[in-house]
N, C-alpha and C positions, 0 to 999 in steps of 0.2 A: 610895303606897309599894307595891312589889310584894313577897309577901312566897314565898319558895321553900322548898322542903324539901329536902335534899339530907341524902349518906350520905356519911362517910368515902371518900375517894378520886373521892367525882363533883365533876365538872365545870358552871359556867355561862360563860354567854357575853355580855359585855358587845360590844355593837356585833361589828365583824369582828377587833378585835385585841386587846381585853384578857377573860383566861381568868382564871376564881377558882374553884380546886380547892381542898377540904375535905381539910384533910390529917389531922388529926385531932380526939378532944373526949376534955375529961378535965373533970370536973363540970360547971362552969358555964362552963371556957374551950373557946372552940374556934378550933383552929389552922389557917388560912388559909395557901393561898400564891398569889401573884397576877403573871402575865405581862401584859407591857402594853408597846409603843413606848416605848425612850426618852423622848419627847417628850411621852409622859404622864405628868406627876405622881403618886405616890402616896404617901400619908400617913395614919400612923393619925389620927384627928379634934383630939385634942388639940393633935398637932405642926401639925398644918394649923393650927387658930388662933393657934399662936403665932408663928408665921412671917408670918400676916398681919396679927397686933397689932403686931409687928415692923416690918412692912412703913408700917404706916401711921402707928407713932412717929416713922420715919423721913420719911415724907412732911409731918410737922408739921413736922420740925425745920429742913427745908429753907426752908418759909413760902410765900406764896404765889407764885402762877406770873406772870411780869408777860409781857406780850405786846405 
């Protein structure tokens, strides 16, 4: 894990196209905004799992793949 310091309003650079600017910190939260391609997904960590508990309930219910 890389771990960074940043300040209110600085910027990091993930690859060429997604940017995570520090927009703010108030106690313990700190407010994030994050530019990226369409074609990037982004989610906070929770909704990501549930979308792919989701994903894969559904892939039971279907059963298996015959070929």
């Amino acid at each position: 894990m890389l771990i960074l310091t940043r300040r209110v309003g600085e910027t990091l650079m993930i690859g060429d196209a997604v940017t995570v600017t520090v927009l703010g910190v108030k106690g313990n939260q700190v407010r994030i905004g994050i530019t990226a391609p369409k074609d990037v997904a982004v989610h906070r960590e929770e909704i990501y799992d549930r979308i792919h508990r989701e994903d894969d309930g559904a892939d039971a219910e279907k059963g298996p793949v015959s070929g």
